[in-house]
MINURO-459597 format. One line per field, with one value per residue (C-alpha): residue number from 1; residue in three letters; x, y, z. Coordinates in Angstrom, 3 decimals. Example, Ala and Ser with C-alpha at 12.3 -4.5 7.8 and 13.67 -1.06 7.14 Angstrom:
% MINURO-459597
n	(1|2)
res	(Ala|Ser)
c1	(12.300|13.670)
c2	(-4.500|-1.060)
c3	(7.800|7.140)
***
This chain:
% MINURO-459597
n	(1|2|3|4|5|6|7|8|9|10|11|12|13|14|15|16|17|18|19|20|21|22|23|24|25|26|27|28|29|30|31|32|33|34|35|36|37|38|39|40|41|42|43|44|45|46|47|48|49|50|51|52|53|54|55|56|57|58|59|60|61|62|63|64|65|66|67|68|69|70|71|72|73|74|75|76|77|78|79|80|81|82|83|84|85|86|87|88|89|90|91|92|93|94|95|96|97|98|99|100|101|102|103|104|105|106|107|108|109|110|111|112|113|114|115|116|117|118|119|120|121|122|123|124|125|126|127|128|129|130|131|132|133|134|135|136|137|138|139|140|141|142|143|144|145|146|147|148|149|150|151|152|153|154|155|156|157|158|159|160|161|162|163|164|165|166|167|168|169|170|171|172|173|174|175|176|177|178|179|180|181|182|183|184|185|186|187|188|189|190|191|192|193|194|195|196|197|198|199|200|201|202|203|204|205|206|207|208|209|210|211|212|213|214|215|216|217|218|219|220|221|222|223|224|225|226|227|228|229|230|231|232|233|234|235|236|237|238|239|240|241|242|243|244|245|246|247|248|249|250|251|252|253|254|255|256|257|258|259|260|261|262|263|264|265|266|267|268|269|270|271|272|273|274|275|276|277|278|279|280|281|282|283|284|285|286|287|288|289|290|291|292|293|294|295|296|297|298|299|300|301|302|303|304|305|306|307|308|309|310|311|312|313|314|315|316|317|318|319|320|321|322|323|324|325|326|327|328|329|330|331|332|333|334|335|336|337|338|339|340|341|342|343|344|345|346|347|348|349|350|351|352|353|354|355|356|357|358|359|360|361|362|363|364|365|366|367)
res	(Unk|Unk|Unk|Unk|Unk|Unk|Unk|Unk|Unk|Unk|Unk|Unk|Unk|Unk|Unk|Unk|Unk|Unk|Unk|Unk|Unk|Unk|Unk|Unk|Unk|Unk|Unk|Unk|Unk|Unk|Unk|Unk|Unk|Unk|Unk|Unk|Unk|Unk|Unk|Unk|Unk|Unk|Unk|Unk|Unk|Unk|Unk|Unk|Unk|Unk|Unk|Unk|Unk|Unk|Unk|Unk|Unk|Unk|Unk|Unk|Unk|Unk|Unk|Unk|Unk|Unk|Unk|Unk|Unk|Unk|Unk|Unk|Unk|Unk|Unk|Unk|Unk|Unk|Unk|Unk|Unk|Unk|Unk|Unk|Unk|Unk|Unk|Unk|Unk|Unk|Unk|Unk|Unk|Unk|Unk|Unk|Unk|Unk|Unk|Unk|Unk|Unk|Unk|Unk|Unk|Unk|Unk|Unk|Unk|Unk|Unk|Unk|Unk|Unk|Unk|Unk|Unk|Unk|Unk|Unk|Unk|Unk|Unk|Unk|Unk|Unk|Unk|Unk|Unk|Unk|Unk|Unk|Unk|Unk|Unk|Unk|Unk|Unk|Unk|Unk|Unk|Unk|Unk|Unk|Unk|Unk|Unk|Unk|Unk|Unk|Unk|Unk|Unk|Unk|Unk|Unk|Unk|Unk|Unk|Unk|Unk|Unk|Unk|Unk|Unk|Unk|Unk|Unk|Unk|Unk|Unk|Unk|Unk|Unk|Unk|Unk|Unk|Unk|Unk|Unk|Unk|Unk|Unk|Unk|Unk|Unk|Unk|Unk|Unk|Unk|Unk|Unk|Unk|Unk|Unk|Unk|Unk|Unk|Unk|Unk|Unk|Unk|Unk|Unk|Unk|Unk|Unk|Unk|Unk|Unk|Unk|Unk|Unk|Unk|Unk|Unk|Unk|Unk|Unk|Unk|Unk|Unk|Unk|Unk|Unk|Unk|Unk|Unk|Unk|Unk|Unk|Unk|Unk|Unk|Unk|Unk|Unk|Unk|Unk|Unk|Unk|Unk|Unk|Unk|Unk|Unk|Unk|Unk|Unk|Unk|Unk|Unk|Unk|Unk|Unk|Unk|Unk|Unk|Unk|Unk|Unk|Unk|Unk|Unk|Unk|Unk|Unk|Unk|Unk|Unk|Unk|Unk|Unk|Unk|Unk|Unk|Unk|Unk|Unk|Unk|Unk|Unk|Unk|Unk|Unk|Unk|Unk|Unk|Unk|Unk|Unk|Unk|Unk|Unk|Unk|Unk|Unk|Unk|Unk|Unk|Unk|Unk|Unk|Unk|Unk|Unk|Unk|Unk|Unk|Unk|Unk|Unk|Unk|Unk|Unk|Unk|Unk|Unk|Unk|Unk|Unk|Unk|Unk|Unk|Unk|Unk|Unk|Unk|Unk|Unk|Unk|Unk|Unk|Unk|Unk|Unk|Unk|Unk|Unk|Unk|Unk|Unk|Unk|Unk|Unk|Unk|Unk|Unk|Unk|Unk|Unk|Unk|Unk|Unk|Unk|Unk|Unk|Unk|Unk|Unk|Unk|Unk|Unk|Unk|Unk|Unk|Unk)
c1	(-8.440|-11.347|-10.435|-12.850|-11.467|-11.806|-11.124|-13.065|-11.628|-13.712|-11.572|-8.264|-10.695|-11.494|-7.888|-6.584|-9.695|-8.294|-4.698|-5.925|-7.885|-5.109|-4.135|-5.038|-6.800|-8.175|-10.765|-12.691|-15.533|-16.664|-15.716|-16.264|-16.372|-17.862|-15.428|-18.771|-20.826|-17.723|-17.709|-21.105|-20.913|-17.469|-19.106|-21.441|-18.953|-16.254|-13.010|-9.514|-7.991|-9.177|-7.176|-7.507|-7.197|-5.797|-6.593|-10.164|-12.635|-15.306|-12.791|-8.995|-8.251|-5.785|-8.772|-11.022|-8.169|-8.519|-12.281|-12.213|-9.596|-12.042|-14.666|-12.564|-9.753|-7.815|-8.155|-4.779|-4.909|-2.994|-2.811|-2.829|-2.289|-0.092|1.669|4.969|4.770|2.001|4.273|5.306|1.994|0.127|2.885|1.697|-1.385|0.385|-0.806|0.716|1.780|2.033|1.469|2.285|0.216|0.400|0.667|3.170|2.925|6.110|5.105|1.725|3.318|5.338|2.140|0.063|3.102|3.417|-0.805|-0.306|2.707|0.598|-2.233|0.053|1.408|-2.083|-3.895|-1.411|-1.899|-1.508|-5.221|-4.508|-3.232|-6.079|-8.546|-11.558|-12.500|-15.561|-16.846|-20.041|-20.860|-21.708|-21.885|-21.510|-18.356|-16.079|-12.160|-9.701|-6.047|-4.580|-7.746|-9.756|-13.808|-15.654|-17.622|-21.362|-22.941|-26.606|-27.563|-29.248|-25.822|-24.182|-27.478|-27.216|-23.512|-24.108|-26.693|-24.532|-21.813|-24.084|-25.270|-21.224|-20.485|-23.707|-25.744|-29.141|-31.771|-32.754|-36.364|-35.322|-32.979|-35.988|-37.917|-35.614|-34.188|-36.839|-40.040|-41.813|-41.562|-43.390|-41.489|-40.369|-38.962|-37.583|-35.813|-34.471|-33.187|-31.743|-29.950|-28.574|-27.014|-25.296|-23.491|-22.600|-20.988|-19.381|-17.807|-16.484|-15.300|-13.419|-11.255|-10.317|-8.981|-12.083|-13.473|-15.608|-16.616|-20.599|-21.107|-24.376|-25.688|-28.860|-30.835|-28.732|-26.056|-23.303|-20.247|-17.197|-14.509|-11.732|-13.068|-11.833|-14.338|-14.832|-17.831|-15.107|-13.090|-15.600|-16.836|-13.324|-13.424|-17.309|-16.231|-14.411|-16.362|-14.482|-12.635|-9.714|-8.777|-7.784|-10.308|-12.865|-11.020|-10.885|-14.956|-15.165|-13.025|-15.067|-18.605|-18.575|-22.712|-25.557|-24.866|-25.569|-27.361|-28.064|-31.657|-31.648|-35.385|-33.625|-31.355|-32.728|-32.722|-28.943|-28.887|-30.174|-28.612|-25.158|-26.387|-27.729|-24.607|-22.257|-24.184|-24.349|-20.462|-20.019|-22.808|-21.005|-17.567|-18.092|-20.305|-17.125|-15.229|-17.342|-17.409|-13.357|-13.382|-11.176|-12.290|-9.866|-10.316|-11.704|-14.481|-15.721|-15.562|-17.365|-20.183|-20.505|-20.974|-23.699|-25.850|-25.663|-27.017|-29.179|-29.545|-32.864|-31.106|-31.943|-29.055|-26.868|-27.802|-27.138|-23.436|-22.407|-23.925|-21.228|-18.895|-18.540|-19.943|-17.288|-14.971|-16.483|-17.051|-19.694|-20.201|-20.051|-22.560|-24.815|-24.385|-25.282|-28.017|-30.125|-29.689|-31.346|-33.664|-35.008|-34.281|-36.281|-39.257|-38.825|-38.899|-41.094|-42.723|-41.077|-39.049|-36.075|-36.891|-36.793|-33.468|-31.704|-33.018|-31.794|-28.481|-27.794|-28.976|-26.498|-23.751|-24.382|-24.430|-21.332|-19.540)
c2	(-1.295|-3.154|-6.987|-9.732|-13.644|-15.964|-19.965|-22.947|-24.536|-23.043|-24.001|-22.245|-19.078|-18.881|-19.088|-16.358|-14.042|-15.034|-14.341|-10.727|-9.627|-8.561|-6.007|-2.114|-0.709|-4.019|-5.375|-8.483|-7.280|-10.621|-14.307|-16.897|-20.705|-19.759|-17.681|-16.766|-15.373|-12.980|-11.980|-11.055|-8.884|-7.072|-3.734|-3.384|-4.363|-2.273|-4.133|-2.214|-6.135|-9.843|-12.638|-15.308|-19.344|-20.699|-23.931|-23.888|-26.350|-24.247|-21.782|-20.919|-17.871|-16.681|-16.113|-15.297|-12.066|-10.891|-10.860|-8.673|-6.517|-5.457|-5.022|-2.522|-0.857|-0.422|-3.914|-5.409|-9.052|-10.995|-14.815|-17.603|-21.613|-24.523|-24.418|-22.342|-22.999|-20.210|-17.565|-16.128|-16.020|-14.414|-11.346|-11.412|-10.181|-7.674|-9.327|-7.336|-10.434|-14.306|-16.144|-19.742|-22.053|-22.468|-18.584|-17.638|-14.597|-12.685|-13.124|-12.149|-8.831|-8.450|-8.140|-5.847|-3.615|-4.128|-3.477|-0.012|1.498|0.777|2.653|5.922|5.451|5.597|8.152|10.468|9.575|7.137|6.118|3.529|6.496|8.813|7.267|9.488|9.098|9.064|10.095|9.188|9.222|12.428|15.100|13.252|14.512|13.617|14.151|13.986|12.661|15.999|15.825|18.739|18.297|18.145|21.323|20.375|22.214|21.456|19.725|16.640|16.344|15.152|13.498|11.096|10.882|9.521|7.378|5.533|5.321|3.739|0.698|-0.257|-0.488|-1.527|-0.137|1.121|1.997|4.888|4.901|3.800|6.733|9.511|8.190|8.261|11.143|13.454|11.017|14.871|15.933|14.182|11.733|14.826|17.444|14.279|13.292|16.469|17.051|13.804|14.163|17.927|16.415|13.561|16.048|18.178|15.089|13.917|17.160|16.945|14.191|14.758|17.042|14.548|12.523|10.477|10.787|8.032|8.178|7.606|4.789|4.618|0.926|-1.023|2.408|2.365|4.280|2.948|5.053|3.792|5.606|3.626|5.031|4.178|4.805|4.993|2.063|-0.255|0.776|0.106|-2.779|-4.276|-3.345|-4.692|-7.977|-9.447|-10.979|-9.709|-5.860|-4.340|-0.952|0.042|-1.271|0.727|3.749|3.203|2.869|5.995|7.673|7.089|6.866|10.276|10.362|8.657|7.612|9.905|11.820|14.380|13.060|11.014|8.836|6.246|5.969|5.452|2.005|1.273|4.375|2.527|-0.755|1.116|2.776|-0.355|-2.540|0.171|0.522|-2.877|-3.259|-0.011|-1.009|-4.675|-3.527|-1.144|-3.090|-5.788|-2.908|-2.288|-5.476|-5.889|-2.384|-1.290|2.763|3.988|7.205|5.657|3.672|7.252|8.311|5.071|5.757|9.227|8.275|5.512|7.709|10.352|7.706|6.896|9.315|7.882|4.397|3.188|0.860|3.521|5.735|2.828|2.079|5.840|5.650|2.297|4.927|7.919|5.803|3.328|6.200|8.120|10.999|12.251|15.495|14.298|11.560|13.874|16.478|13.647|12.014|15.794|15.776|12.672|12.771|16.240|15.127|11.862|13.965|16.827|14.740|11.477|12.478|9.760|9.307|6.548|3.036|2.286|-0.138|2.923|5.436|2.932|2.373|6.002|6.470|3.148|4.836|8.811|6.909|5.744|8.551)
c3	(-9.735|-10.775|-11.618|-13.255|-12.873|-15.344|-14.853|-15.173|-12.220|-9.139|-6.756|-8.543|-8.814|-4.774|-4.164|-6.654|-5.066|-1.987|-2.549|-4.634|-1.395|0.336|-1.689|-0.871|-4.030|-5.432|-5.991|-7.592|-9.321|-10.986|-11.044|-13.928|-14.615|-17.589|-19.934|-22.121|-19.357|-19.175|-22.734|-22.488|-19.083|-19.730|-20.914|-18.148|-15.745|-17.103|-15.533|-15.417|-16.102|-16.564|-14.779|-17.886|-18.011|-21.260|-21.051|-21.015|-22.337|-24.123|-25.214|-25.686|-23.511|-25.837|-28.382|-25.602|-24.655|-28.019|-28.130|-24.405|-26.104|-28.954|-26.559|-24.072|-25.800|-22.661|-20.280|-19.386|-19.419|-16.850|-18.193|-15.237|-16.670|-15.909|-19.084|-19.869|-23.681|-24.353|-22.870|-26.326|-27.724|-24.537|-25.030|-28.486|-28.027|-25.309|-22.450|-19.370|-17.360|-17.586|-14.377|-14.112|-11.258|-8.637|-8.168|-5.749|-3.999|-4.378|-8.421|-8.104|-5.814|-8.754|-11.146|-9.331|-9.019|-12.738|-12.985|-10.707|-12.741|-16.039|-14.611|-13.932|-17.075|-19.039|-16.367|-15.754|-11.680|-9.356|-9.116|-5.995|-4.180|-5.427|-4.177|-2.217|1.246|2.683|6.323|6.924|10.887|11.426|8.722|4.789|3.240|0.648|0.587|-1.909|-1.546|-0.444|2.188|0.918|0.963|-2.449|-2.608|-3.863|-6.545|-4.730|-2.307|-4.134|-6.255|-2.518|-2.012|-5.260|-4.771|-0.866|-2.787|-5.473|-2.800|-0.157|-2.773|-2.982|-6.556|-7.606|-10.304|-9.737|-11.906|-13.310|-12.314|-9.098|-8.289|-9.412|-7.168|-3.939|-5.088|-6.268|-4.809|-4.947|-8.662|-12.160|-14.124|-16.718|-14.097|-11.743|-15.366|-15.941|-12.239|-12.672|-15.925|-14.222|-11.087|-12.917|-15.126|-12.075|-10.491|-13.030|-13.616|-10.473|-10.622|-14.194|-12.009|-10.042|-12.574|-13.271|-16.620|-16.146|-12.915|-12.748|-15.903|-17.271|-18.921|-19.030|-17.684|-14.402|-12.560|-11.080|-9.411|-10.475|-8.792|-5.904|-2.281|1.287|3.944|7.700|7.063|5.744|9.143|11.096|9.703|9.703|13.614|14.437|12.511|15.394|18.444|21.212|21.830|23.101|24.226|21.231|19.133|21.129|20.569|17.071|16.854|19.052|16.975|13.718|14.861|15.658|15.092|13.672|9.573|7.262|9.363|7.213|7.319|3.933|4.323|2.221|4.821|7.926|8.000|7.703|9.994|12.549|12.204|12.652|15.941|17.640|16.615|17.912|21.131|21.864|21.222|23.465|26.181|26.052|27.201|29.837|31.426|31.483|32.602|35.493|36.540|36.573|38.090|35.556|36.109|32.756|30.726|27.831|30.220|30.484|26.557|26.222|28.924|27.197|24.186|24.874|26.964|24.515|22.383|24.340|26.917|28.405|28.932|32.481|32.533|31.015|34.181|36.116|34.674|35.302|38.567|39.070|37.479|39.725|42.551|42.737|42.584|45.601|43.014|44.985|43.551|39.948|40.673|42.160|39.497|36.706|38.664|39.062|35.483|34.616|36.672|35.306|31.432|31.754|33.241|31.407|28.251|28.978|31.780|34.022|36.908|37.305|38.013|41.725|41.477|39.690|42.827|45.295|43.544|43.863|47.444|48.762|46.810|48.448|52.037|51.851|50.853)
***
């Protein structure tokens, strides 16, 4: 549910945002001091409903909700002021709520509720619980809400829709999206490629339910469709400075390889931005774990997964040597040792660094 806020008081407008952020399914597309600036970007922006001040200077936003209402036939208008005496005329112009300030939050939970029921009512589904889900560590796929995978007419249409879906709502431009997207053909044959794979996705998407899902304005794209992700779960997770247990599971659990690895030149830089942050979080708690000798199951996952990252990693080696050493896993140690030490030269041409060799030799003695 796409929402646009509209109040000349900024401070009224970063609380309401606030307060709207919690909700699963929503979210804020625009914000506005100036109810004009509004007017004038509804149609690109293309909002499902417009929080709306009355009492504003420049303009009434009673008269301002009828202007939106001619520009998209089906925005709901939620009305927020201090004053109870405009009630009758806001339903007038069939606003769907009336909210007075300061917003409380069981009545605001009683509007969105109010907001999702209209939706079903108008779509025919429950577009909050229809939303798509995207994986995108490891092999790019896209589910629907009974958890089936989108089957791709080509290749390039789940190449442009990994595209639009990797710039986050945005909309990108035309010219722009030839030339990541087809950076080999001429400007007529990239057009027509173009123009091909839209209309494949957005028949695909019409199935789904979305009609309108890939909105074209200004000569740029924009997807326009409600999507969870595993980026948004891992971001969530990588957001907080220090991890648990179970927070660690959770990012081993959805970073189950490189993003969008597919191969996609565009990208390889955000590709590689996930992998060091993940590392870093990874390489950052089993080394505390090593040092509190706390030898659990998932300080192994953890150790796997970073050296298969990076499986050339001398302190890597040197944390799994702690690993099975501290254990007296003797055979284990040995067994993973031999192996590194014939990958790195087998590979690079290199043998371990003389701290790791002598690490490994004080641990085999005392076995």
């Amino acid at each position: 549910m796409r929402i646009i806020l509209i109040d000349d008081e900024p401070i009224a407008l970063d609380l309401l945002k606030l307060m709207l952020s919690s909700y699963e399914g929503v979210d804020v597309v625009g914000s506005y001091t100036k109810p004009l600036y509004a007017l004038k970007d509804i149609k690109k922006i293309q909002p499902d409903v417009i929080f709306l001040d009355i009492e504003m200077g420049e303009i009434n936003g009673l008269e301002l909700a009828e202007l939106f209402m001619k520009e998209l036939d089906a925005v709901e208008i939620v009305f927020i002021t201090a004053y109870s005496e405009y009630a009758v005329d806001a339903f007038e112009i069939n606003a769907i709520d009336y909210l007075l300030k300061p917003i409380q939050e069981k009545r605001l939970n009683k509007t969105i509720e109010r907001l999702k029921d209209k939706s079903i009512e108008h779509y025919g589904i429950n577009i909050l619980d229809n939303r798509l889900k995207v994986n995108s560590f490891g092999s790019f796929e896209v589910l629907d809400s009974m958890e089936s995978p989108l089957i791709w007419r080509t290749q390039k249409s789940k190449e442009l829709f990994a595209y639009l879906w990797s710039k986050k709502e945005r909309a990108v431009s035309k010219m722009l999206i030839m030339e990541t997207i087809f950076p080999d053909k001429d400007l007529d044959k990239a057009t027509t490629l173009l123009h091909t794979t839209i209309y494949q996705l957005r028949k695909n998407l019409e199935k789904l339910g979305y009609s309108n899902g890939i909105i074209y304005f200004n000569d740029c794209y924009q997807l326009d469709i409600p999507i969870k992700s595993d980026v948004q779960e891992l971001n969530k997770i990588l957001g907080s400075k220090k991890h648990n247990d179970k927070e660690i599971e959770e990012i081993l659990r959805i970073y189950k390889g490189d993003f969008l690895e597919e191969g996609y030149h565009w990208a390889m830089e955000i590709q590689q931005i996930y992998k060091d942050v993940v590392f870093n979080t990874l390489e950052k708690y089993a080394r505390t774990q090593l040092e509190y000798e706390k030898l659990t199951p998932i300080l192994k996952t953890c150790l796997d997964k970073i050296h298969k990252m990076d499986s050339f990693n001398e302190k890597v080696a040197e944390m799994m040597i702690h690993y099975y050493g501290k254990q007296s896993k003797r055979s284990s140690l040995e067994v993973f040792f031999n192996n590194y030490v014939e990958n790195l030269w087998e590979e690079m041409s290199l043998k371990p660094m003389e701290s790791t060799i002598d690490l490994y030799r004080k641990y085999m003695e005392n076995f």
